[in-house]
SEFIZA-3560 file (N, C-alpha, C; in Angstrom, 3 decimals):
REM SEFIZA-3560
<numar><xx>312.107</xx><yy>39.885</yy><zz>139.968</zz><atom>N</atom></numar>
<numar><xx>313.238</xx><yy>39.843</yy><zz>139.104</zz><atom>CA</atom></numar>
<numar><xx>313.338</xx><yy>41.154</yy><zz>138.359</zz><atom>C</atom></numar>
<numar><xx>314.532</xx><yy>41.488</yy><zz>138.382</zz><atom>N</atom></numar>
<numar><xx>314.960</xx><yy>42.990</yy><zz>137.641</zz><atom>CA</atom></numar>
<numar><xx>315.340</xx><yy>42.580</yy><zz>136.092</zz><atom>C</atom></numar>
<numar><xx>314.772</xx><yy>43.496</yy><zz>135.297</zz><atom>N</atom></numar>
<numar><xx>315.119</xx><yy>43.018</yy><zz>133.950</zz><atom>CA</atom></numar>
<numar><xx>316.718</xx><yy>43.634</yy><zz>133.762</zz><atom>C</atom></numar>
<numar><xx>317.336</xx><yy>43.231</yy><zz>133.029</zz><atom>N</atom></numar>
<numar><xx>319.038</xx><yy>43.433</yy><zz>132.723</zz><atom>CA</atom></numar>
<numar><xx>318.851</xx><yy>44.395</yy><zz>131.350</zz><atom>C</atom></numar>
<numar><xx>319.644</xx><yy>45.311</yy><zz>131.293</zz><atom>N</atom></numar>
<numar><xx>319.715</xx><yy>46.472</yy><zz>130.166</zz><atom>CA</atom></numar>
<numar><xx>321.030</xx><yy>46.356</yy><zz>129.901</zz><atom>C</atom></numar>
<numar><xx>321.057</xx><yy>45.737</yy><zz>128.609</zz><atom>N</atom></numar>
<numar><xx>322.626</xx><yy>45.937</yy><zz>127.889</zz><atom>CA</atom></numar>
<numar><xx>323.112</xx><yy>47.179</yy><zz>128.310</zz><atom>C</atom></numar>
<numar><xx>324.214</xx><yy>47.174</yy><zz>128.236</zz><atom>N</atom></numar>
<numar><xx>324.693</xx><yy>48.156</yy><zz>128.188</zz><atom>CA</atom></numar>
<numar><xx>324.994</xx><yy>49.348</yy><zz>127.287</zz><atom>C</atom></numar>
<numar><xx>325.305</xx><yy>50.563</yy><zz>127.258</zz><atom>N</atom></numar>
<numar><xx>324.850</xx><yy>51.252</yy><zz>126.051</zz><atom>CA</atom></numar>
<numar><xx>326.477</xx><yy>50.998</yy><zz>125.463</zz><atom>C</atom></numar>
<numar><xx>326.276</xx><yy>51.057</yy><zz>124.234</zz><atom>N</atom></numar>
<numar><xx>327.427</xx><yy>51.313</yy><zz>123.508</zz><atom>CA</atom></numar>
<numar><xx>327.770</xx><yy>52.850</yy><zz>122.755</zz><atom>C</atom></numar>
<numar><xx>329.062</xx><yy>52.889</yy><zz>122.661</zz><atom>N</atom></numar>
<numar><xx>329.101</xx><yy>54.559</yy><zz>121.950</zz><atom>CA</atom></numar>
<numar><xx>329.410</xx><yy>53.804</yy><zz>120.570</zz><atom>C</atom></numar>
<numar><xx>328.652</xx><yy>55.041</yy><zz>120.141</zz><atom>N</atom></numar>
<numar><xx>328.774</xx><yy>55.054</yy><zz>118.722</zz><atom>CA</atom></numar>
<numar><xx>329.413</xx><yy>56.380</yy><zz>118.121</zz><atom>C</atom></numar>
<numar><xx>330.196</xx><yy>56.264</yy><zz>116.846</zz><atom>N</atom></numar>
<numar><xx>331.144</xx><yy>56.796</yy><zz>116.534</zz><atom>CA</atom></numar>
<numar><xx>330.140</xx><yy>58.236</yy><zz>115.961</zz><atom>C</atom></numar>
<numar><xx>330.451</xx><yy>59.670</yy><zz>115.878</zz><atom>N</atom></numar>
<numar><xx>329.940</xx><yy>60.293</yy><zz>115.282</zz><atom>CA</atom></numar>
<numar><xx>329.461</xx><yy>60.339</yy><zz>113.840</zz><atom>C</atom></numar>
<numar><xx>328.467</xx><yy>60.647</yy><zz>113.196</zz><atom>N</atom></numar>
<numar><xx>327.921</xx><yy>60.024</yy><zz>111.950</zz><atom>CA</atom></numar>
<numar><xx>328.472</xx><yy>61.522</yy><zz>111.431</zz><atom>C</atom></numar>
<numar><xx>329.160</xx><yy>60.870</yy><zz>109.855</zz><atom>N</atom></numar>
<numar><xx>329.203</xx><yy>62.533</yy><zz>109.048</zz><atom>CA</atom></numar>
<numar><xx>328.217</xx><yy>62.659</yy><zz>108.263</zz><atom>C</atom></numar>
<numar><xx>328.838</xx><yy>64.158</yy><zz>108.771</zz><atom>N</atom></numar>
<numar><xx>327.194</xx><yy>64.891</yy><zz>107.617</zz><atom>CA</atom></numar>
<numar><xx>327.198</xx><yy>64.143</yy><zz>105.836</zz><atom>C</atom></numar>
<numar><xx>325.873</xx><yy>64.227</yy><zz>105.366</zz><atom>N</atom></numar>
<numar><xx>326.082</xx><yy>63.440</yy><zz>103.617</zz><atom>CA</atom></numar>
<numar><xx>325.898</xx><yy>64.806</yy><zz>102.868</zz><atom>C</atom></numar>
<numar><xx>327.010</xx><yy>64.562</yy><zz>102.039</zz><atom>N</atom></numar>
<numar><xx>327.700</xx><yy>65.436</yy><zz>101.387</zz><atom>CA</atom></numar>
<numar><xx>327.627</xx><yy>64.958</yy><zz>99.804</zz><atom>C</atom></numar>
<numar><xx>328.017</xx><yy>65.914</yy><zz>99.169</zz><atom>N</atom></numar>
<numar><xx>328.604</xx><yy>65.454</yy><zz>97.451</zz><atom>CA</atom></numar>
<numar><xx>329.330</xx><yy>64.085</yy><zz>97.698</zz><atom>C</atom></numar>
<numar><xx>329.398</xx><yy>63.277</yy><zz>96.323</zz><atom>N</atom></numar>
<numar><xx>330.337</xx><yy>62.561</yy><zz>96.702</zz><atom>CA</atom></numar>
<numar><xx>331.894</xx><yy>63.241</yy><zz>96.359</zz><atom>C</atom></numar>
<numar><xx>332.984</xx><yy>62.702</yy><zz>96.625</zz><atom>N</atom></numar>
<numar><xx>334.107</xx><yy>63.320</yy><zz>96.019</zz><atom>CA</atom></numar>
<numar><xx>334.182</xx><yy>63.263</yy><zz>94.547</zz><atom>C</atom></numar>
<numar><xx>334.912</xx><yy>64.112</yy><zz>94.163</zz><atom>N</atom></numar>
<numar><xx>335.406</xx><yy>64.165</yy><zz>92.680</zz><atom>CA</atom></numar>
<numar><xx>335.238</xx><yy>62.919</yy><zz>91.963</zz><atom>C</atom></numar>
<numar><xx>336.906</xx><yy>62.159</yy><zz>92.581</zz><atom>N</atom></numar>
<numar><xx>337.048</xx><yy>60.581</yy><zz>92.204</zz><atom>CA</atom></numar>
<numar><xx>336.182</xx><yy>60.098</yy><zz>91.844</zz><atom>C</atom></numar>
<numar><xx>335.231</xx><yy>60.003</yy><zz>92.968</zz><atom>N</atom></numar>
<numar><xx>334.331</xx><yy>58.705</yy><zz>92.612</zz><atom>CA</atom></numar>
<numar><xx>333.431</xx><yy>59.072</yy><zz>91.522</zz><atom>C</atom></numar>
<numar><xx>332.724</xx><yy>60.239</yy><zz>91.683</zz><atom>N</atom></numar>
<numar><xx>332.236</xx><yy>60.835</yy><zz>90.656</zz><atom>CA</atom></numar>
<numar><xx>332.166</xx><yy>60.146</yy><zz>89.013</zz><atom>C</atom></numar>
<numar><xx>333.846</xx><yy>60.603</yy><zz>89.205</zz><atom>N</atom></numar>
<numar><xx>334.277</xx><yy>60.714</yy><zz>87.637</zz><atom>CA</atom></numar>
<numar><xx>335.034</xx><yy>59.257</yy><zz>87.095</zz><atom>C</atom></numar>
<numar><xx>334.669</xx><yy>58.252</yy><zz>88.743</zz><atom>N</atom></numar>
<numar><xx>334.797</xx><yy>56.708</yy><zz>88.317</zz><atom>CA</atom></numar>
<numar><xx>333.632</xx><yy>56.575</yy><zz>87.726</zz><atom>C</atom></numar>
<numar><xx>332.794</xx><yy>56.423</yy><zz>88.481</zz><atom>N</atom></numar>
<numar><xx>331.288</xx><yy>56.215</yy><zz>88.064</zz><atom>CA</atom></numar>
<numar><xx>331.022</xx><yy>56.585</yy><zz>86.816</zz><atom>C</atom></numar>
<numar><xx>331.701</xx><yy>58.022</yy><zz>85.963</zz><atom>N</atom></numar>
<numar><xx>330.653</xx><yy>58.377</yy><zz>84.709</zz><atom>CA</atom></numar>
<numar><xx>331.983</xx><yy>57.572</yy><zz>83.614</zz><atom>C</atom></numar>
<numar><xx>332.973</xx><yy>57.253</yy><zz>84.483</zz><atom>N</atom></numar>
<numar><xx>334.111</xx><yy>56.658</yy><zz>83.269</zz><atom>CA</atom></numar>
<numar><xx>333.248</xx><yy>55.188</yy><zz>82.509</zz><atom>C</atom></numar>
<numar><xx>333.078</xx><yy>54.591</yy><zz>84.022</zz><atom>N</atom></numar>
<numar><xx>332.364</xx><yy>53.172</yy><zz>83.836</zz><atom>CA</atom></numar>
<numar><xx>331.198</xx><yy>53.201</yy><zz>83.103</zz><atom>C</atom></numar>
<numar><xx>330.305</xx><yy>54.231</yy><zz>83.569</zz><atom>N</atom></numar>
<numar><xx>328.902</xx><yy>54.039</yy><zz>82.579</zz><atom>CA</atom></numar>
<numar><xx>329.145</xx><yy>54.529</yy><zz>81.271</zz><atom>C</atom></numar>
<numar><xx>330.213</xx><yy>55.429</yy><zz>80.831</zz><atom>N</atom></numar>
<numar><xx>330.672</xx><yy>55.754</yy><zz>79.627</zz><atom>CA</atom></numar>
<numar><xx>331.387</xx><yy>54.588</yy><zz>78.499</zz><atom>C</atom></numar>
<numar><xx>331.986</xx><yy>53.500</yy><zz>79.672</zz><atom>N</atom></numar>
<numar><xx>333.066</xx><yy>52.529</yy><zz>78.703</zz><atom>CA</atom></numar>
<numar><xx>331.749</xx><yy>51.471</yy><zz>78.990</zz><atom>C</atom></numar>
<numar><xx>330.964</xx><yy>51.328</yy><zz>79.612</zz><atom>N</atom></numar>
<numar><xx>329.774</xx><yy>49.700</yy><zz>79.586</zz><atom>CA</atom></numar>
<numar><xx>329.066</xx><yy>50.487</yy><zz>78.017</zz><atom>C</atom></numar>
<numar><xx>329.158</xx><yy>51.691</yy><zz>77.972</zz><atom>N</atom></numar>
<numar><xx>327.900</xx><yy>51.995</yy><zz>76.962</zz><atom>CA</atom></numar>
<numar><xx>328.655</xx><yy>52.283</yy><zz>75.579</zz><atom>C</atom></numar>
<numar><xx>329.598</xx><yy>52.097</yy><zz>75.483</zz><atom>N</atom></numar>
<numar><xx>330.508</xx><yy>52.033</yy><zz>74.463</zz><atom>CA</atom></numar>
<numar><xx>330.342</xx><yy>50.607</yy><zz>74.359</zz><atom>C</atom></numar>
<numar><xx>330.394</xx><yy>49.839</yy><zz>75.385</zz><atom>N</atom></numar>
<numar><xx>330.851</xx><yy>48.103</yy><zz>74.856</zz><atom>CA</atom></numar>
<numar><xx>329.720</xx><yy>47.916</yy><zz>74.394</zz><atom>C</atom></numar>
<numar><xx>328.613</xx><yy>48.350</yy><zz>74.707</zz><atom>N</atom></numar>
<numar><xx>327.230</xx><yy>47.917</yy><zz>74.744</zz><atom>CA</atom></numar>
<numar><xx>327.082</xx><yy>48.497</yy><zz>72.879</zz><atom>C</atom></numar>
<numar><xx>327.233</xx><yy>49.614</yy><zz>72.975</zz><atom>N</atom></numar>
<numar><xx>327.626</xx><yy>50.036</yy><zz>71.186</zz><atom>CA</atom></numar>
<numar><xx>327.843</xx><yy>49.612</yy><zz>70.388</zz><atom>C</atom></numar>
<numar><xx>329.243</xx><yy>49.128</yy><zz>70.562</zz><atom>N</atom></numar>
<numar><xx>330.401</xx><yy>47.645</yy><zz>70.151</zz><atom>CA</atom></numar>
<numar><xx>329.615</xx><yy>46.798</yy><zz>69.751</zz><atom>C</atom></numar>
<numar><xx>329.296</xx><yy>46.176</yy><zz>70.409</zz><atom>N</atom></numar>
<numar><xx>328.518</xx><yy>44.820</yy><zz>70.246</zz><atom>CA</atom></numar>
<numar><xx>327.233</xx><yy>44.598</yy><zz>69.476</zz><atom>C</atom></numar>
<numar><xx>326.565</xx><yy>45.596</yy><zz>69.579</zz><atom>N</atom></numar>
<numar><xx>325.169</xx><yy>46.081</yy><zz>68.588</zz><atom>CA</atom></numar>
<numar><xx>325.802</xx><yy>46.162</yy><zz>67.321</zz><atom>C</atom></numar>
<numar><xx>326.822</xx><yy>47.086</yy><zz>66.934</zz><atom>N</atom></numar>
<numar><xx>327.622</xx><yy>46.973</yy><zz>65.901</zz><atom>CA</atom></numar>
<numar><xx>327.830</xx><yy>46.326</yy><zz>65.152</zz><atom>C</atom></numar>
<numar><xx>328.607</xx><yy>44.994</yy><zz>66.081</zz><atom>N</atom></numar>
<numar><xx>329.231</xx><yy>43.737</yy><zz>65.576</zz><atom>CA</atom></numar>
<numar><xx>328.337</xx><yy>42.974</yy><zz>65.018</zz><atom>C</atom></numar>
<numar><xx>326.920</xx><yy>43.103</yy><zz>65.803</zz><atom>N</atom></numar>
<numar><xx>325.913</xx><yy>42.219</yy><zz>65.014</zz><atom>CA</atom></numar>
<numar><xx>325.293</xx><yy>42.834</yy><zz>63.931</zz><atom>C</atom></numar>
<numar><xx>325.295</xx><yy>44.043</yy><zz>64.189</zz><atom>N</atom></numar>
<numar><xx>324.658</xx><yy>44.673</yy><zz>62.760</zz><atom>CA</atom></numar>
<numar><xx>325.903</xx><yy>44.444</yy><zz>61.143</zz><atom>C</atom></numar>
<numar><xx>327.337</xx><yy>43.807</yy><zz>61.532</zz><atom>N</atom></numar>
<numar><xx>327.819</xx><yy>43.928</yy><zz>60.495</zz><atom>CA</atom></numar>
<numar><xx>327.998</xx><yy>42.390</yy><zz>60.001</zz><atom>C</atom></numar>
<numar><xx>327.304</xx><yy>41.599</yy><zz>60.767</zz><atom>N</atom></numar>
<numar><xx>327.006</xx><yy>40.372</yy><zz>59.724</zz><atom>CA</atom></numar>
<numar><xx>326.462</xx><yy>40.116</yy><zz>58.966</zz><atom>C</atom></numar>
<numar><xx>327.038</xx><yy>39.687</yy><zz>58.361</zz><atom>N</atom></numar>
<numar><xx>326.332</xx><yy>39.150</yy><zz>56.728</zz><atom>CA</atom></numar>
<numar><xx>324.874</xx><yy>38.512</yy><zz>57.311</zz><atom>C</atom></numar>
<numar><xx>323.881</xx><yy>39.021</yy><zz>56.653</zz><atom>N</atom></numar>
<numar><xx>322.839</xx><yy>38.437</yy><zz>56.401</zz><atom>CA</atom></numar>
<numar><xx>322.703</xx><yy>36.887</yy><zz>56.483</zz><atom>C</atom></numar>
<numar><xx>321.868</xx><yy>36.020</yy><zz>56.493</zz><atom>N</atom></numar>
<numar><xx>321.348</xx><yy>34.764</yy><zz>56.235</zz><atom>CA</atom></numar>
<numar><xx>321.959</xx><yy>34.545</yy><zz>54.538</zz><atom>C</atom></numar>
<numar><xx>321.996</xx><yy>34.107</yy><zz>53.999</zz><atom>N</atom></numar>
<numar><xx>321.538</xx><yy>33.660</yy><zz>52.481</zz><atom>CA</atom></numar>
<numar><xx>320.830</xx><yy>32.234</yy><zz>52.428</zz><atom>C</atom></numar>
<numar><xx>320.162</xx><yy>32.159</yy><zz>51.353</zz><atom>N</atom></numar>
<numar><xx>318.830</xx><yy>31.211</yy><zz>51.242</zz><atom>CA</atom></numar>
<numar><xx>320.097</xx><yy>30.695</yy><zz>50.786</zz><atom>C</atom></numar>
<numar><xx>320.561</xx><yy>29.039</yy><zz>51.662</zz><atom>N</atom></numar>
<numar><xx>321.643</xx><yy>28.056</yy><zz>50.989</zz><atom>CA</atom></numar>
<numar><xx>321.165</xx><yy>27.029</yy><zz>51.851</zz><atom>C</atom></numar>
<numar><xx>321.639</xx><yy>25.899</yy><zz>51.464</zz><atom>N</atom></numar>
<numar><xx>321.184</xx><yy>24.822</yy><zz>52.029</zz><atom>CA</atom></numar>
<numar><xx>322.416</xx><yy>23.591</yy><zz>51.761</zz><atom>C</atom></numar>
<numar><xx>323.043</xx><yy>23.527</yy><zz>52.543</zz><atom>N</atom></numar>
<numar><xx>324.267</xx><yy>22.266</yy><zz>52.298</zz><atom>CA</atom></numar>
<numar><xx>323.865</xx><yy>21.391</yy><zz>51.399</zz><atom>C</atom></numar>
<numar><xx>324.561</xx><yy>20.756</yy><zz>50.769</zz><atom>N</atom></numar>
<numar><xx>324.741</xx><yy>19.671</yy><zz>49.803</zz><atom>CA</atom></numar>
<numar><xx>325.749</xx><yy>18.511</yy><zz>50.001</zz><atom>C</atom></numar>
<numar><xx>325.605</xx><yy>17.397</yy><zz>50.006</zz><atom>N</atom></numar>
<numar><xx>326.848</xx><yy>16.430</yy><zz>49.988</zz><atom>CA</atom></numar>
<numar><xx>327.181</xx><yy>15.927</yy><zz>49.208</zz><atom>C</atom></numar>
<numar><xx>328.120</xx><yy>15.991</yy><zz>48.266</zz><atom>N</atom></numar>
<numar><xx>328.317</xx><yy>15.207</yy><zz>46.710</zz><atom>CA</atom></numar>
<numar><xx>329.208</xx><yy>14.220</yy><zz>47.209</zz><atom>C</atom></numar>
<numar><xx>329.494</xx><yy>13.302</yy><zz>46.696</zz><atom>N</atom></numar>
<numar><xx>330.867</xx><yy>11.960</yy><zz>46.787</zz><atom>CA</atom></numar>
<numar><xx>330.822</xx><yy>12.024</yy><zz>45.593</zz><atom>C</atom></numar>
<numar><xx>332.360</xx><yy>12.037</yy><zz>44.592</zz><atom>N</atom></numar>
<numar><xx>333.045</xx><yy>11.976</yy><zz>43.867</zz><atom>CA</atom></numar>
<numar><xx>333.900</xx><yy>10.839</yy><zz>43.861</zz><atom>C</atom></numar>
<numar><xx>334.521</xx><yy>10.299</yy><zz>42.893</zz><atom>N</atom></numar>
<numar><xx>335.594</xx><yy>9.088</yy><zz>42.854</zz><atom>CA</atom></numar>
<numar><xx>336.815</xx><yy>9.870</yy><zz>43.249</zz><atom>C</atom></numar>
<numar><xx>337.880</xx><yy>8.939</yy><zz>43.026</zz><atom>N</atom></numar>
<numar><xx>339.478</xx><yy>9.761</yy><zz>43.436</zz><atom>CA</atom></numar>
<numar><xx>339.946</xx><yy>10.972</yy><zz>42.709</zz><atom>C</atom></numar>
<numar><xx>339.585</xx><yy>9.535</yy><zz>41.022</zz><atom>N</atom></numar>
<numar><xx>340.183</xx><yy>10.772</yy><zz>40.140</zz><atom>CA</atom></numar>
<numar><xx>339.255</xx><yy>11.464</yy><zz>39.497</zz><atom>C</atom></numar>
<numar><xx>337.901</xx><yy>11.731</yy><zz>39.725</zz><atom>N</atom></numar>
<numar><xx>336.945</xx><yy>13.073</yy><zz>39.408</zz><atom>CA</atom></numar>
<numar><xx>337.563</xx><yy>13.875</yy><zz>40.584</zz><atom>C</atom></numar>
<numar><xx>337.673</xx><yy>13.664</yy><zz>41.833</zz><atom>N</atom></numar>
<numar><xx>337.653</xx><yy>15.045</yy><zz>42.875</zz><atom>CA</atom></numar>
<numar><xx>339.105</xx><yy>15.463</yy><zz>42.419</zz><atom>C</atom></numar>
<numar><xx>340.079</xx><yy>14.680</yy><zz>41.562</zz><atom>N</atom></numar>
<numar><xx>341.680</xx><yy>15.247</yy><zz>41.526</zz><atom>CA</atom></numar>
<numar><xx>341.164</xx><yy>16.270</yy><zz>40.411</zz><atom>C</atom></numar>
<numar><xx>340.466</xx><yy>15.831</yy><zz>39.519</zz><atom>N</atom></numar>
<numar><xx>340.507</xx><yy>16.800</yy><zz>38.254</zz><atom>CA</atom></numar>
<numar><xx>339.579</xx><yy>17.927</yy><zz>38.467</zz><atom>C</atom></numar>
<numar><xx>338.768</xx><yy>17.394</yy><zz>39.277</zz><atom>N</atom></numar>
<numar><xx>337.582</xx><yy>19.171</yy><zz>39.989</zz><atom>CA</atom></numar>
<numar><xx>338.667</xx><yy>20.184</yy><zz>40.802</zz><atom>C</atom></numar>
<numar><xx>339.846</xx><yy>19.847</yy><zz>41.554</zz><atom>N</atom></numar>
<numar><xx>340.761</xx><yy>20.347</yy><zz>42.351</zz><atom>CA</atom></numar>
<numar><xx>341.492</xx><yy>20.883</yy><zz>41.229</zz><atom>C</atom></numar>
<numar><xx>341.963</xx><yy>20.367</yy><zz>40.678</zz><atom>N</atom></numar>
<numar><xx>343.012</xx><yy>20.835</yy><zz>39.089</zz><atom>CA</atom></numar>
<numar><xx>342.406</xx><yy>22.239</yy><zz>38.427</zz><atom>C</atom></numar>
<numar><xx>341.181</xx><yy>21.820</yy><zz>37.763</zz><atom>N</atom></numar>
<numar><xx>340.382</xx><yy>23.121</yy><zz>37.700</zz><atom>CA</atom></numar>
<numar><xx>339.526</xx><yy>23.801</yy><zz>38.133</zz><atom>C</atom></numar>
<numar><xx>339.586</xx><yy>23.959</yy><zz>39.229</zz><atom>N</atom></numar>
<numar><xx>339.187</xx><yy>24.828</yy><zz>40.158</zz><atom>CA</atom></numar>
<numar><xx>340.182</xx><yy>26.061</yy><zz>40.627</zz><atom>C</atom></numar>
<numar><xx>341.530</xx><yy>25.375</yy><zz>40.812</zz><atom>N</atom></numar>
<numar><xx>343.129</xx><yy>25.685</yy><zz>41.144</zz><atom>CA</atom></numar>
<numar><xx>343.446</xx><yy>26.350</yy><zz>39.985</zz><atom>C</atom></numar>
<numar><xx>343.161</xx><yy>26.094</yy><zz>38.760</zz><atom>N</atom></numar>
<numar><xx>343.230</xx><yy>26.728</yy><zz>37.821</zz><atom>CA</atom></numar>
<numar><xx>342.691</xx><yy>28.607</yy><zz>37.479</zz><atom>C</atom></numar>
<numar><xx>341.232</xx><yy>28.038</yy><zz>38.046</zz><atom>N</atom></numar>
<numar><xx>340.542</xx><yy>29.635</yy><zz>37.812</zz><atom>CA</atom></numar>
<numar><xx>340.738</xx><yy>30.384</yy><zz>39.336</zz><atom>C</atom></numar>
<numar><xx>341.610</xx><yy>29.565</yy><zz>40.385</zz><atom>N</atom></numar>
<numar><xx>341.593</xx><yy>30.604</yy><zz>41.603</zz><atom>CA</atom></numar>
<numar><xx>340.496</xx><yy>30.354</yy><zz>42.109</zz><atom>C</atom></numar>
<numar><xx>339.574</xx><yy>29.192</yy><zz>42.459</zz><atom>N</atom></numar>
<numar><xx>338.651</xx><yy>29.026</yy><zz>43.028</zz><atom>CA</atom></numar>
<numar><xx>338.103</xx><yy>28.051</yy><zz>44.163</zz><atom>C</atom></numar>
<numar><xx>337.926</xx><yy>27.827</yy><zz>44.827</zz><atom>N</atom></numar>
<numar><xx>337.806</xx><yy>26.737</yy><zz>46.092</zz><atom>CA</atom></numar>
<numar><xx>337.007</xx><yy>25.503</yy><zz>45.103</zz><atom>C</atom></numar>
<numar><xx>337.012</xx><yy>24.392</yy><zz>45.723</zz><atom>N</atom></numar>
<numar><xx>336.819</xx><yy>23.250</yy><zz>45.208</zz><atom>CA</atom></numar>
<numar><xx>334.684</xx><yy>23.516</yy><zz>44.783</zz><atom>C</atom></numar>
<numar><xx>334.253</xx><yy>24.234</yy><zz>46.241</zz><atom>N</atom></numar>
<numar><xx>332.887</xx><yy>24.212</yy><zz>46.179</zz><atom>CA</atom></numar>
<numar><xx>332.266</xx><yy>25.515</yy><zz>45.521</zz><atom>C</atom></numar>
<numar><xx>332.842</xx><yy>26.611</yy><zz>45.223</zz><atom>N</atom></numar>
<numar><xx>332.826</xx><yy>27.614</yy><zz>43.896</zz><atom>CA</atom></numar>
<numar><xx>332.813</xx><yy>27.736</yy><zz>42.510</zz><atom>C</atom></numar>
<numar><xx>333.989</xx><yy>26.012</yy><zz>42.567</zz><atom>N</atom></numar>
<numar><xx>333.778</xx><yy>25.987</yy><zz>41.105</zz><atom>CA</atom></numar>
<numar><xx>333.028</xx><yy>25.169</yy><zz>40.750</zz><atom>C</atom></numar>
<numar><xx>332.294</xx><yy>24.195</yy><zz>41.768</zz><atom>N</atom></numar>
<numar><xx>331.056</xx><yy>23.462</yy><zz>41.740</zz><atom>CA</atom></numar>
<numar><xx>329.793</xx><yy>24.090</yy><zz>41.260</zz><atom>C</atom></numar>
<numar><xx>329.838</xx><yy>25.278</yy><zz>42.296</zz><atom>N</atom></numar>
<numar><xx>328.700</xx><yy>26.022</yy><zz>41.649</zz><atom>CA</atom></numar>
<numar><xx>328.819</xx><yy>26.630</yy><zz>40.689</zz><atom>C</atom></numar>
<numar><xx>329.536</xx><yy>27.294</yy><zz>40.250</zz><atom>N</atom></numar>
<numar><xx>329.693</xx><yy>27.902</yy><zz>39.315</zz><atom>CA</atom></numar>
<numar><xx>329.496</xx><yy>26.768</yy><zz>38.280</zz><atom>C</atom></numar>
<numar><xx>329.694</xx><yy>25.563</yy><zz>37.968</zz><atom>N</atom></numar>
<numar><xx>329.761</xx><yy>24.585</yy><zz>36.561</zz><atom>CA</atom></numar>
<numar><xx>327.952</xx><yy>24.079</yy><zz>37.381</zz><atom>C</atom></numar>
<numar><xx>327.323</xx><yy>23.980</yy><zz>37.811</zz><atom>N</atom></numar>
<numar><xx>326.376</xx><yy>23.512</yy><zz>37.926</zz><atom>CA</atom></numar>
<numar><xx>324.951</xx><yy>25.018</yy><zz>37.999</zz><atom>C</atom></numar>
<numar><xx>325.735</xx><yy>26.523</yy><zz>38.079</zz><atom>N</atom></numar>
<numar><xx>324.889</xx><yy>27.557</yy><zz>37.572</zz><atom>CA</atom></numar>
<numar><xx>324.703</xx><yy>27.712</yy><zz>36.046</zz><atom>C</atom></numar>
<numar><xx>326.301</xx><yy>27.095</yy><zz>35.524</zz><atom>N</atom></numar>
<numar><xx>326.263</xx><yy>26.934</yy><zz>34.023</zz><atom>CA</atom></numar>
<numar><xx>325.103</xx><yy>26.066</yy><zz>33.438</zz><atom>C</atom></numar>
<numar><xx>325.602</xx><yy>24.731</yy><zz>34.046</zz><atom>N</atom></numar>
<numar><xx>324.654</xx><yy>23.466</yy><zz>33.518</zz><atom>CA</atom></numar>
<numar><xx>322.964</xx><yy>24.166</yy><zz>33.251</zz><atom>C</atom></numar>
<numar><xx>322.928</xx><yy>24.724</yy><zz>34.575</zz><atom>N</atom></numar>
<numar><xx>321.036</xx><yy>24.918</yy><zz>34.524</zz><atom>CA</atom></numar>
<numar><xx>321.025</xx><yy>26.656</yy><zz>33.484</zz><atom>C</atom></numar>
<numar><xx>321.748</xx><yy>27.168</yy><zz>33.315</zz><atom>N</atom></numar>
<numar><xx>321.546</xx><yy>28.462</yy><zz>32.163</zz><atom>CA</atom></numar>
<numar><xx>321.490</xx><yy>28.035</yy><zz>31.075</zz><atom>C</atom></numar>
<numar><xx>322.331</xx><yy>26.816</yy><zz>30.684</zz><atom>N</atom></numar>
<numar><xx>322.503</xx><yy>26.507</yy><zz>29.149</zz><atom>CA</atom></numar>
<numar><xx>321.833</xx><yy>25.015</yy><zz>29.050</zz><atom>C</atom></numar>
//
């Protein structure tokens, strides 16, 4: 038995390796320029958060008309309902 030999195939001439072109070049340093900007960005963003603060939630229940009159003056000095909480309960413990 004769062994069988594929047949040869042509193959296309190989080009010489060269620079790459311009383009791509100056895709390539666009991209690693804008990932390392985002990458910047984002280090940033975390460096401009506020810190932790030592706080710890609280849950108060109030009646109807205590939470109407804590809202009244609170609304009064320009202050959120839980600001002027603290604030009258930083008082309480100073004085």
């Amino acid at each position: 038995m004769a062994a069988t030999v594929p047949p040869a195939t042509a193959t296309a001439p190989r080009k010489k390796a060269g620079k790459p072109k311009a383009s791509a070049t100056a895709s390539a340093a666009v991209a690693v320029a804008v990932a390392g900007l985002k990458k910047k960005a984002k280090k940033d963003k975390k460096d401009k958060r506020p810190k932790k603060k030592n706080k710890e939630a609280v849950v108060l229940r109030f009646e109807g008309e205590q939470l109407a009159a804590v809202d009244e003056r609170a609304q009064a000095l320009g202050l959120s309902r839980a600001a002027w909480v603290r604030m009258i309960v930083s008082q309480a413990l100073a004085g």
